[in-house]
ZAMARGU-4260 file (C-alpha; in steps of 0.2 Angstrom, whole numbers, plus 5000, padded with zeros to 4 digits):
<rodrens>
0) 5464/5579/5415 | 5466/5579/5434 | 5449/5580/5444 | 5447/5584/5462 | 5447/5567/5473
5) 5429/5561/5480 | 5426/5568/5495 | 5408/5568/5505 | 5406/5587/5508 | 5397/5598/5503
10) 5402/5615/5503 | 5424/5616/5504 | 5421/5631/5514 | 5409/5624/5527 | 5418/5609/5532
15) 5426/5614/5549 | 5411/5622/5556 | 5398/5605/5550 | 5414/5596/5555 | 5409/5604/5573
20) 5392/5600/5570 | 5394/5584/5570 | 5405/5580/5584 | 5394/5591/5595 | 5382/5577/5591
25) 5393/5562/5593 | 5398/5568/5611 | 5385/5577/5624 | 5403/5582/5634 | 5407/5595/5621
30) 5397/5613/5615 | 5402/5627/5605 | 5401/5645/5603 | 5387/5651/5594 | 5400/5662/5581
35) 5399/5651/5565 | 5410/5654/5554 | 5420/5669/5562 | 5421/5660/5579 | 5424/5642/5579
40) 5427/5636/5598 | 5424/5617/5604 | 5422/5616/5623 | 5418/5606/5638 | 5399/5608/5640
45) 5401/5606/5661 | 5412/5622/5661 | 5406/5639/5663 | 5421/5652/5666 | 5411/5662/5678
50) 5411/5644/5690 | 5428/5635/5684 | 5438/5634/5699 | 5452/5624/5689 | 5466/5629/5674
55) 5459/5631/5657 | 5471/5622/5645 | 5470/5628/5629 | 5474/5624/5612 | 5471/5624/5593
60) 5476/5629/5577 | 5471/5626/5559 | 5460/5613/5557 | 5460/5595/5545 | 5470/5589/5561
65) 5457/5580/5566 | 5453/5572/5580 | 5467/5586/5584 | 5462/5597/5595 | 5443/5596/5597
70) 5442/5580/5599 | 5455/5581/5614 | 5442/5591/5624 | 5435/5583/5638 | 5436/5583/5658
75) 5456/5579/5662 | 5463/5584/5646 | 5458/5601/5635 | 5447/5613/5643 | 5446/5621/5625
80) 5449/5620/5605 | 5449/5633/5595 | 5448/5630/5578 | 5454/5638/5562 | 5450/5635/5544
85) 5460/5622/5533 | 5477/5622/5537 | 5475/5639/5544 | 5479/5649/5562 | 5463/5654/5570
90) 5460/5673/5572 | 5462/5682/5587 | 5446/5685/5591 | 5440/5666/5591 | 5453/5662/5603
95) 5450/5678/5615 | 5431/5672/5615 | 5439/5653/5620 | 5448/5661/5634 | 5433/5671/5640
100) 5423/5656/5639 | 5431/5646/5650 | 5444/5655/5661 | 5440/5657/5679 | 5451/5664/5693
105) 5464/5651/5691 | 5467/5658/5672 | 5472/5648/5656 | 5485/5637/5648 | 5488/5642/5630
110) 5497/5625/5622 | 5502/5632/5605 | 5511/5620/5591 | 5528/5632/5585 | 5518/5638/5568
115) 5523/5655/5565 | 5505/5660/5562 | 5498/5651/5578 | 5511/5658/5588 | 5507/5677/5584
120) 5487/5674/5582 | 5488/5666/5600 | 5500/5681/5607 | 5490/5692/5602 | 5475/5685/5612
125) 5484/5681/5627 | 5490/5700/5627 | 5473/5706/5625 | 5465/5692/5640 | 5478/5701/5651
130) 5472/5718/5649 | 5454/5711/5653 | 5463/5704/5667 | 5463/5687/5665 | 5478/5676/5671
135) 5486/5666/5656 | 5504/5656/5652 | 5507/5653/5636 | 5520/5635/5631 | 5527/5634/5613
140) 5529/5615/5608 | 5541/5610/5594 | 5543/5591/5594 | 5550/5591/5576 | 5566/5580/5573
145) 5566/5578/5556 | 5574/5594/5551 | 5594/5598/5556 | 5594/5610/5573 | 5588/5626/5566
150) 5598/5644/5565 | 5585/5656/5562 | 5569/5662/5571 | 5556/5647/5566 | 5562/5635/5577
155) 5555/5617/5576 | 5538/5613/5571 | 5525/5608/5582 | 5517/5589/5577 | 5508/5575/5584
160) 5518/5575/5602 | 5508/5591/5606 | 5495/5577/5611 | 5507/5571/5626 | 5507/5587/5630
165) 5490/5592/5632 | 5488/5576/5641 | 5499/5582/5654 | 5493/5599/5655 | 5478/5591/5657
170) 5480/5580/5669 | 5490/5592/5680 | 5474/5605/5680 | 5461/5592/5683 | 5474/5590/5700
175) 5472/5607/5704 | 5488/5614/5701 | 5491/5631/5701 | 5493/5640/5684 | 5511/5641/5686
180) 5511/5622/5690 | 5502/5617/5677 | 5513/5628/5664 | 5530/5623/5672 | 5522/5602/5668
185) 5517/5607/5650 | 5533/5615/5648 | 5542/5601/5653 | 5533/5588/5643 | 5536/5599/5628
190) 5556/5599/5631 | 5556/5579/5633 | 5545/5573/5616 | 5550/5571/5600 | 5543/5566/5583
195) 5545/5563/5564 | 5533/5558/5552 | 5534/5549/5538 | 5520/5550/5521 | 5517/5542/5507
200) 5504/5552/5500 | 5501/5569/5497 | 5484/5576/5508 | 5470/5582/5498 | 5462/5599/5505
205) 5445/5599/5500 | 5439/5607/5485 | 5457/5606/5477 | 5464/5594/5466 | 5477/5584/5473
210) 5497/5586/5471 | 5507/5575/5462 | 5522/5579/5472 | 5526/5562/5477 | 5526/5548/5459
215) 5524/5531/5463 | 5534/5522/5471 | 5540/5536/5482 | 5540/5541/5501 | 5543/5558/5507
220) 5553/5559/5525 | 5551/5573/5537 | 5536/5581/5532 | 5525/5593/5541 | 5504/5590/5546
225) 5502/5603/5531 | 5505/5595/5516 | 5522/5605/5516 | 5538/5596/5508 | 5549/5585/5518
230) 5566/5582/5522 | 5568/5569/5506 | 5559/5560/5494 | 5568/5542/5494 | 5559/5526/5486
235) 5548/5517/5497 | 5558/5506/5507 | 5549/5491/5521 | 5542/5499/5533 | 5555/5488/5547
240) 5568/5500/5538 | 5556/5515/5540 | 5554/5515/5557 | 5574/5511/5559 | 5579/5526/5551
245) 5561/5537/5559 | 5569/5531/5579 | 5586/5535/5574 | 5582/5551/5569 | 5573/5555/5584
250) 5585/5549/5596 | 5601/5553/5588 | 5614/5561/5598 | 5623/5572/5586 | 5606/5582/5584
255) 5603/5580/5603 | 5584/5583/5602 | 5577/5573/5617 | 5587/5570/5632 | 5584/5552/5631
260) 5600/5540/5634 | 5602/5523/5634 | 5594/5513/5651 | 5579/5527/5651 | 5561/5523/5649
265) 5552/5532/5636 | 5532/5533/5629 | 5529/5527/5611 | 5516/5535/5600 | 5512/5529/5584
270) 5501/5541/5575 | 5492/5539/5559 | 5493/5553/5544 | 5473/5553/5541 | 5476/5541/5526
275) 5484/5523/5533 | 5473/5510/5540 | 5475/5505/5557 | 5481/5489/5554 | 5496/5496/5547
280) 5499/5509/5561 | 5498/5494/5574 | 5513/5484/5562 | 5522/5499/5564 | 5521/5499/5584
285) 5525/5480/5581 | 5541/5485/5573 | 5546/5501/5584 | 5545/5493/5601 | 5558/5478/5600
290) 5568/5491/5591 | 5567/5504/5604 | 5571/5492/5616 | 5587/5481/5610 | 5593/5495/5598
295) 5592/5507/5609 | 5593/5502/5625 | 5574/5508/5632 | 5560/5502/5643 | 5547/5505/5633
300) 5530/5511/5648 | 5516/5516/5637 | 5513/5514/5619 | 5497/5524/5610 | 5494/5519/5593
305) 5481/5528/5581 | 5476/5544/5573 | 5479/5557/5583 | 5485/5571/5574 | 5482/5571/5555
310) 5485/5577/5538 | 5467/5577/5532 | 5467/5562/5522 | 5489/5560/5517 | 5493/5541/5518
315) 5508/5539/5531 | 5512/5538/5550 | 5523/5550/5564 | 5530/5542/5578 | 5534/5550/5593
320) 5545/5547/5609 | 5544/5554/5627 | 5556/5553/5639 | 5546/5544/5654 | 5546/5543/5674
325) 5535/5540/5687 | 5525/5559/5687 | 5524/5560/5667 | 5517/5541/5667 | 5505/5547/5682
330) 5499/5562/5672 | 5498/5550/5654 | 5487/5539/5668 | 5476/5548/5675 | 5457/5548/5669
335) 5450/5560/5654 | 5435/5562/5645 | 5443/5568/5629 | 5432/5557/5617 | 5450/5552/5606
340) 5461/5549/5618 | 5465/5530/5619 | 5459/5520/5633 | 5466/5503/5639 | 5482/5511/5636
345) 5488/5514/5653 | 5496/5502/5665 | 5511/5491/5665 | 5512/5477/5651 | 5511/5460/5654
350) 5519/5446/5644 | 5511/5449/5626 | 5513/5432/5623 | 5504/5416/5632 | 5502/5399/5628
355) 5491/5392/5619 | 5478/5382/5628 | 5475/5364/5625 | 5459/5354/5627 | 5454/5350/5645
360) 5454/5330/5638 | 5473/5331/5630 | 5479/5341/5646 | 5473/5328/5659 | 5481/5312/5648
365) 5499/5310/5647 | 5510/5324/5638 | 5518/5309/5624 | 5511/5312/5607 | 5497/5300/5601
370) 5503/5284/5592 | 5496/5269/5585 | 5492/5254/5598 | 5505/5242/5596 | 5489/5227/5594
375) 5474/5234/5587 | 5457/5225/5590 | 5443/5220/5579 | 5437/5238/5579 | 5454/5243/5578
380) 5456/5234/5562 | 5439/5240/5554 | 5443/5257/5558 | 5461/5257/5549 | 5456/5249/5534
385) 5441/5260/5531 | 5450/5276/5532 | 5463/5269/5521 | 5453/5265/5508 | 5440/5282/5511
390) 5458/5292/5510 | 5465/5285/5494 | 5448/5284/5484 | 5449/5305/5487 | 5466/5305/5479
395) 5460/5295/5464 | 5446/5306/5463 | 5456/5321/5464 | 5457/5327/5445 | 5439/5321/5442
400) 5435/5334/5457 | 5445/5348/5451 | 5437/5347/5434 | 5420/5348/5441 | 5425/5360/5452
405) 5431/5368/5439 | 5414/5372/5430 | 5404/5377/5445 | 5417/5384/5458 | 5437/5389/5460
410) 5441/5372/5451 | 5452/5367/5468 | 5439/5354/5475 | 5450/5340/5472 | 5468/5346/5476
415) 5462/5353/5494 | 5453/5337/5499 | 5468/5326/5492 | 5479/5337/5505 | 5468/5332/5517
420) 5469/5313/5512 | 5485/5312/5511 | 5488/5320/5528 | 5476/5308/5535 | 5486/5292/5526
425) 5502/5301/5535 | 5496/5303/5553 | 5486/5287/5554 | 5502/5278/5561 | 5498/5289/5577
430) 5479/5287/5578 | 5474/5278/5596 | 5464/5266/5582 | 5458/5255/5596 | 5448/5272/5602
435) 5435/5275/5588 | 5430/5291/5597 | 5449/5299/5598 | 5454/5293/5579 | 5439/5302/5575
440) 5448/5319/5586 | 5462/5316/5575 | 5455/5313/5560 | 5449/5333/5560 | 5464/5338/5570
445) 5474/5330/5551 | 5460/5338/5540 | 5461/5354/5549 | 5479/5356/5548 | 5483/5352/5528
450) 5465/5356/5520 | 5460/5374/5524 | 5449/5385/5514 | 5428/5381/5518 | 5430/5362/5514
455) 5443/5359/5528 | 5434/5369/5543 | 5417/5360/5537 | 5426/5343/5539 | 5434/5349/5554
460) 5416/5352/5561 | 5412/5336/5555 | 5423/5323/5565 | 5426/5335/5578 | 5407/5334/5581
465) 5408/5315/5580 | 5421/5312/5590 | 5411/5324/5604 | 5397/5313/5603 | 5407/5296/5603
470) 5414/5303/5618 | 5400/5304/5628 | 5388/5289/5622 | 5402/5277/5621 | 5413/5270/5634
475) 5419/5252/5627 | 5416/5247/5610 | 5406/5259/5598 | 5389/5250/5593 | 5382/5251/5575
480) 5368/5262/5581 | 5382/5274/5589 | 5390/5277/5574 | 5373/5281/5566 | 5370/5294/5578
485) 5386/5300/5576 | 5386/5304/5559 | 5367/5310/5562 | 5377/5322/5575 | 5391/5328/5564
490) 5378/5333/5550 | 5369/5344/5560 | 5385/5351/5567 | 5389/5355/5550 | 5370/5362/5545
495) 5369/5374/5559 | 5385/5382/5556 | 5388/5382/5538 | 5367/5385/5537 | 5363/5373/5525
500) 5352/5357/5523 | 5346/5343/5509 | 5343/5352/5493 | 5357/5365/5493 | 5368/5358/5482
505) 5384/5353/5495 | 5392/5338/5503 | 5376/5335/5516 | 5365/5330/5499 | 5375/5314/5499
510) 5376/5312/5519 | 5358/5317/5523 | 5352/5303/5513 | 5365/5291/5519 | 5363/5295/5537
515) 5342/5291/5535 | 5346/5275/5524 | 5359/5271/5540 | 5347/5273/5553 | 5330/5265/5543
520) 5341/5250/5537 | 5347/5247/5557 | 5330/5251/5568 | 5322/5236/5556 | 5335/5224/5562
525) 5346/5223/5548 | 5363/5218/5546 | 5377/5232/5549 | 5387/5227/5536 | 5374/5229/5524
530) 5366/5244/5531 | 5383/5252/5529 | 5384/5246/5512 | 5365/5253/5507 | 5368/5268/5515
535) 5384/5271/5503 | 5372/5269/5488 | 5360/5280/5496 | 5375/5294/5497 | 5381/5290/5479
540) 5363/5293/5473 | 5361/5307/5482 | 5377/5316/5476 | 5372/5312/5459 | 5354/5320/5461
545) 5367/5336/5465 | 5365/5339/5445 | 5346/5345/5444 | 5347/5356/5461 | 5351/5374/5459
550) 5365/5380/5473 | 5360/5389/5487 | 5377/5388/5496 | 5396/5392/5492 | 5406/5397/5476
555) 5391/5389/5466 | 5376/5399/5471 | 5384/5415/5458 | 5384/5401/5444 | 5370/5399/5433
560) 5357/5385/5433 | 5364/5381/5414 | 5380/5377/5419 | 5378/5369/5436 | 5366/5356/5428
565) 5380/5350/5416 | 5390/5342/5432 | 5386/5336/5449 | 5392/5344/5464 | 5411/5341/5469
570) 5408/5342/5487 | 5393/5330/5487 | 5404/5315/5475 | 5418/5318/5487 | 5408/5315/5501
575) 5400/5300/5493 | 5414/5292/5487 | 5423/5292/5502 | 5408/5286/5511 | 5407/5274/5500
580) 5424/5269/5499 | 5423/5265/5517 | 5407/5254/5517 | 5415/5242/5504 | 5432/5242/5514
585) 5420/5236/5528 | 5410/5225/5518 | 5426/5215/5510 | 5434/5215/5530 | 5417/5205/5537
590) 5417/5194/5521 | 5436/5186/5523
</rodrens>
């Protein structure tokens, strides 16, 4: 049993005039007529027909176009939207009472899309405005080049490059052209545009239940903004091939529908259906701009990507192409207040790629990759054989990790922190080991490139927040106390933007305690070695004390206190037994 798709509407025959409504809200640029539901005209709310001393451009046609046309109202681009119902011309007298409300002596721009009903409807009232006396030009755009050159009457359909027109007409009136001008720009616009659109969804008019037409796995090329059939139905192909066949079509030169040759420089719009996110319409101006530009031969000025003129809610995209020079892209340019027009569009590009920067610290030393010193020193020694032995103790620890990780999170503790341990093991032949503070850099430069996921950027922070304060307290040798600080440092690093602390179940359960153990243990005079060393038990024990807490932070907070109390947390014994790893490495180096 089909049912109607979900909608949030209430009546299906009052969603153009509370669709009005609402964006009379949204923008305090734009009124309407006070003619609901007969008369359903947006307009600039500055403009008063009886003072406009500019052109009027208007436009319209059936609504669930959306932001088309209304929401191209504004200073510098419509004067005017007159607004039919779903997918239907508005009447002639709703256009007439557009016109009278914001015509002055300069008369009116009627841009009309080639629909057979908008085309009469709007004839009609342009007649009617001239026997009131009322200047008015009427421009007929058909942009469509999906269909072969026509034979009879109807003529191309107007779609989504009427919007480049209305920004021209626009622009041109907001100059101050005359009526004739302005009409002579639009016209010209119109003759250099062209579009094809490509769906792969039917559109869903409210109150209705949806079409079928297109079964899964389909595409449909070449359709209208009415929901009406296209060209062909093929089997959805990548959309790198979509837009191929979409510019080809456009720009053929058997169908000769835009006088656009190869060396000329051209405006790309990219314009969503109603129903594609706009992370797919931005891949698909990704893809269409190279191709414009070393398949076929074009500078590529301006590129506009986003919905513009719709299909209610069909899943798909149009692309359009304008033949440019200087006085269109002047005219694209200049200022408007239309609410949906794109700004931070306009202007030459620069280079869309940059380099990467590198740290102020690595830029100022020489450009040769970091490498082992050929003699380490006594720190250099201690350092080395700690990570080593911190590294491999992960990596026998890996399938006792997973296990417990596999109880109370994604069961992946122990593979991600081995990546990183073996990355480590890797790139310690290039760690400056005679530098505590840079090995500590390029221990979380290692971590961050193999481990990923939350563990890896948490341990990331972690030395990179060690190496930082190494770097500024230290300038020879690193003292015992410094390396307390440092690990005091790099927890708090962690805390404050991972937001937790002691008691929530993660890795800082185990380093919390070691880094007070650390601290106590060398104010009262003791031994480094063996403050180290009792630090590492306070860690262990700490990691341990993991199995009676009840998470508060990661995957584990959504598993019961049941469960978690069976094993202790993975993060927290990794971190111990690395730690711990480390001080005994130490331990057994000051002994021999």
């Amino acid at each position: 049993m089909a049912f109607p798709t979900k909608k949030l509407i209430d009546d299906p025959n009052d969603v153009v005039t509370e669709f009005i409504e609402g964006l009379v809200e949204t923008y305090p640029g734009l009124q309407y007529l006070d003619g609901f539901p007969q008369v359903k005209v947006v307009l600039r709310a500055d403009v008063s027909a009886a003072t406009y001393d500019k052109v009027a451009v208007i436009s319209g046609g059936g609504s669930g176009h959306e932001p088309a046309h209304s929401g191209f109202v504004g200073e510098g681009m419509l004067t005017a939207a007159i607004c039919g119902d779903i997918f239907s011309s508005p009447p002639v007298d709703s256009i007439l009472a557009g016109i009278r409300a914001v015509t002055g002596p300069k008369g009116c721009l009627l841009i009309v899309k080639n629909y057979t009903g908008d085309r009469l409807n709007f004839g009609l009232a342009a007649e009617l405005a001239k026997s009131e006396g009322y200047k008015v030009e009427t421009v007929i755009v058909g942009d469509d080049c999906a269909l072969p050159p026509p034979r009879g009457i109807a003529g191309r359909r107007g779609l989504a490059g009427t919007i480049l027109v209305h920004k021209v007409a626009g622009a041109a009136a907001a100059a101050g052209l005359s009526l004739n001008d302005v009409a002579a720009e639009a016209k010209h616009a119109s003759e250099i545009v062209g579009t094809m659109g490509v769906a792969l969804s039917v559109c869903t008019i409210p109150g209705q239940v949806a079409s079928d037409r297109l079964g899964p796995g389909k595409m449909e090329l070449g359709l209208g903004i009415h929901g009406e059939p296209g060209a062909a139905v093929v089997d959805i192909q990548p959309v790198n091939v979509v837009v191929s066949h979409v510019l080809q079509q456009i720009l053929s030169t058997e169908t000769n529908f835009v006088p656009i040759t190869r060396g000329e420089r051209v405006v790309l719009m990219v314009n969503g259906l109603g129903g594609s996110p706009t992370m797919e319409l931005m891949i698909t101006a990704g893809k269409a701009v190279p191709k414009l530009q070393l398949e076929h031969g074009l500078a590529v000025d301006r590129v506009y990507t986003g919905s513009f003129m719709t299909s209610l809610d069909m899943a798909g995209f149009s692309i359009s192409i304008m033949k440019a020079d200087p006085a269109i892209l002047q005219r694209l340019d200049a200022p408007t207040k239309a609410p949906y027009w794109p700004v931070a569009a306009d202007g030459n590009h620069p280079p869309a790629k940059i380099p990467v920067p590198i740290s102020g610290s690595r830029s100022a030393k020489t450009d040769e990759p970091q490498s082992k010193p050929q003699q380490l020193n006594e720190q250099g020694q201690i350092l080395e054989i700690a990570i080593e032995a911190a590294a491999n103790a992960i990596i026998n620890l890996k399938d006792n990790l997973n296990e417990w990780d596999g109880k109370v999170g994604d069961g992946d503790c122990g593979s991600t922190m081995s990546r990183g341990a073996k990355a480590i093991l890797e790139d310690i032949k290039n760690y400056p080991l005679n530098d505590a503070a840079d090995t500590l850099g390029e221990i979380g430069s290692s971590i961050g490139r193999s481990m990923g996921g939350t563990s890896g950027i948490i341990y990331t922070i972690f030395f990179k927040a060690a190496h930082s304060h190494l770097k500024a307290s230290s300038h020879s040798g690193v003292t015992s106390k410094q390396w307390a600080e440092a690990l005091k440092a790099s927890i708090a690093a962690v805390s404050k933007y991972g937001g937790a602390s002691a008691g929530y179940r993660t890795l800082l359960d185990a380093l919390i305690p070691a880094s007070l153990v650390l601290e106590e243990k060398l104010n009262s005079g003791d031994d480094p070695c063996t403050a180290f060393i009792l630090s590492s038990e306070a860690a262990l024990a700490g990691a341990q004390s993991t199995v009676d807490m009840q998470a508060q932070a990661g995957r584990s907070t959504y598993i019961s206190g049941e469960i978690l109390s069976t094993v202790p947390d993975p993060g927290a014994m990794a971190a111990a037994t690395w730690f711990r790893a480390a001080a005994l490495a130490v331990e057994a180096k000051h002994e021999s």
